[in-house]
C-alpha positions, 0 to 999 in steps of 0.5 A, spaced: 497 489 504 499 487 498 507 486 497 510 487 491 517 484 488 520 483 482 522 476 478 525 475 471 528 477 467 523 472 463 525 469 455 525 476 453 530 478 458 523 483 461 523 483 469 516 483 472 513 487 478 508 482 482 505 479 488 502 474 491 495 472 490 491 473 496 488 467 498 493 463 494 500 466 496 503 461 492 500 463 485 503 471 484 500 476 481 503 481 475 502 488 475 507 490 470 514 488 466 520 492 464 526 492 461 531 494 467 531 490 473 534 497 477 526 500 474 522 495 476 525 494 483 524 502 484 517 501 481 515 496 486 519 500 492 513 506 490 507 501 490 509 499 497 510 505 499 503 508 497 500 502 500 503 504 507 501 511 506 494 509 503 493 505 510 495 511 514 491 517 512 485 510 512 488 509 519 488 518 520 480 518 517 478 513 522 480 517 527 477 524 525 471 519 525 471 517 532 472 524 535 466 528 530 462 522 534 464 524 542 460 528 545 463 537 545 465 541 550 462 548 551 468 550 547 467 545 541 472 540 544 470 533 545 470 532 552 476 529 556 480 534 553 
């Protein structure tokens, strides 16, 4: 999971939204820029945010998956229900 922060402001005095490369975590990643701290910070806590809730409903789909496969009862629920 990517983890999105702000650095800056830079020569500019524009912030920017990014994150650590995977497999170089030491090199980050800009995924956009902005002229306020207060705007980049909140679009950094929504990208996060939507990752967590992209893993859930990965994580939720998953598991409907699996209960499709088990075998059904004579009422059409998965047995040992």
């Amino acid at each position: 999971m990517l983890a999105y922060r702000v650095i800056g402001p830079d020569e500019a005095g524009d912030f920017a939204l990014a994150y650590p490369t995977p497999g170089a975590e030491h090199v980050m990643t800009l995924a956009g820029t902005s002229p306020s701290r207060a705007l980049a910070e909140q679009e950094c806590e929504r990208l996060n945010e939507l990752q967590i809730a992209d893993r859930r409903k990965a994580i939720r789909d998953t598991a409907d998956r699996i209960v499709d496969d088990l075998p059904r009862d004579e009422r059409g629920r998965p047995n040992g229900r």
